[in-house]
C-alpha positions as CSV (number, residue, x, y, z in Angstrom):
1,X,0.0,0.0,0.0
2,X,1.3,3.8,-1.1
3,X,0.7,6.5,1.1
4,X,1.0,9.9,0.5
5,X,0.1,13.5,1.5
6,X,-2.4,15.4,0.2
7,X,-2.9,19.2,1.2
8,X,-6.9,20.2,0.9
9,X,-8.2,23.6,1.7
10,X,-10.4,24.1,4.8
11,X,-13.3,24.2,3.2
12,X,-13.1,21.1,1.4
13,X,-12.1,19.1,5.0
14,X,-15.0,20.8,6.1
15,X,-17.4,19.4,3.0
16,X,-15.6,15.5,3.4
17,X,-16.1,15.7,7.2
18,X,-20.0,15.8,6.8
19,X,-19.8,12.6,4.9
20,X,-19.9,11.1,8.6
21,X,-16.8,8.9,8.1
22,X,-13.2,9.8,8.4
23,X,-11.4,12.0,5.9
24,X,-9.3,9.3,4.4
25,X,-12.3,7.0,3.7
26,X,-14.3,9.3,1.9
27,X,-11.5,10.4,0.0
28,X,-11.0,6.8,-1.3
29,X,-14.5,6.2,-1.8
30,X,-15.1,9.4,-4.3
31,X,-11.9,8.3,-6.0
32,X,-13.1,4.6,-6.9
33,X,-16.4,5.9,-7.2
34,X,-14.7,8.8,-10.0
35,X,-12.5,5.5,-11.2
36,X,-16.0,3.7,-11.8
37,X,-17.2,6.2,-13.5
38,X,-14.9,7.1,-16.1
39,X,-14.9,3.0,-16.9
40,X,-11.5,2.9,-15.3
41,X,-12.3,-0.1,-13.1
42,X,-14.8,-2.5,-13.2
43,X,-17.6,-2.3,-10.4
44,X,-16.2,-5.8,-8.8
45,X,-12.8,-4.4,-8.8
46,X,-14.4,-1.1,-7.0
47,X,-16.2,-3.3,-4.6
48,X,-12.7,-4.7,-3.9
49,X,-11.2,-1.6,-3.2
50,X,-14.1,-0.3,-0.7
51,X,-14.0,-3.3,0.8
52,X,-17.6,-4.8,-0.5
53,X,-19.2,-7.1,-3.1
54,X,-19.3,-6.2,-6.7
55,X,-23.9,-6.0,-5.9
56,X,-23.3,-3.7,-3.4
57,X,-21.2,-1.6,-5.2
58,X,-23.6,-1.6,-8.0
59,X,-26.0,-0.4,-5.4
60,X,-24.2,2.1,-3.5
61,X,-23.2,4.2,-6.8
62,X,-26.5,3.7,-8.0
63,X,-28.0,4.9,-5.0
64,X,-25.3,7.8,-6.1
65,X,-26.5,8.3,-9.1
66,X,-24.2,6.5,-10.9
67,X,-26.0,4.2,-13.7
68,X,-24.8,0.3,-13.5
69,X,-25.5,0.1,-17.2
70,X,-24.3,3.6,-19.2
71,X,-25.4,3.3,-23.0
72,X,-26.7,5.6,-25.5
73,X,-29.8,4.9,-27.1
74,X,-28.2,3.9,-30.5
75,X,-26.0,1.4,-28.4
76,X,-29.5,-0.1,-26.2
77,X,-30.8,-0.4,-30.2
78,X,-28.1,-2.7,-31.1
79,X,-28.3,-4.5,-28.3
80,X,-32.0,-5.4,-28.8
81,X,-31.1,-6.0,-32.3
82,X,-28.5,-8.5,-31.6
83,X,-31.1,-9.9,-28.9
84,X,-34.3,-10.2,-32.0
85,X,-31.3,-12.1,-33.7
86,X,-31.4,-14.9,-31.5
């Protein structure tokens, strides 16, 4: 495990410390959360990281507003085109 140092204004302490959990855990959840989002990691490996199972992952960042599934609707056409294939 790295550590490092990370210097954060007052007022953004201030905003993490009303996530109810120490600084350094909600720092590491918005970055695998950010991670998940950009399709960086997959949601079991975020799971991993935050210490849960890949569903409740998938639930807590839904819950977040972060969609499980993320497609355009040109890309949930193709899908139900390659489904009516079948």
């Amino acid at each position: 495990m790295s550590t490092i140092a990370l210097s954060l204004e007052d007022e953004l302490t201030a905003l993490l410390r009303q996530t109810n959990q120490p600084i350094e855990l909600a720092v590491r959840e918005l970055i695998v959360l950010e991670l998940y989002r950009r399709g960086v990691v997959s949601s079991g490996k975020a799971g991993q990281l935050l210490g849960m199972s890949r569903w409740d992952f998938i639930q807590h960042a839904s819950r977040l507003g972060i969609p499980y599934l993320d497609m355009t609707e040109d890309e949930w056409e193709e899908e139900r085109r390659q489904i009516d294939k079948l």
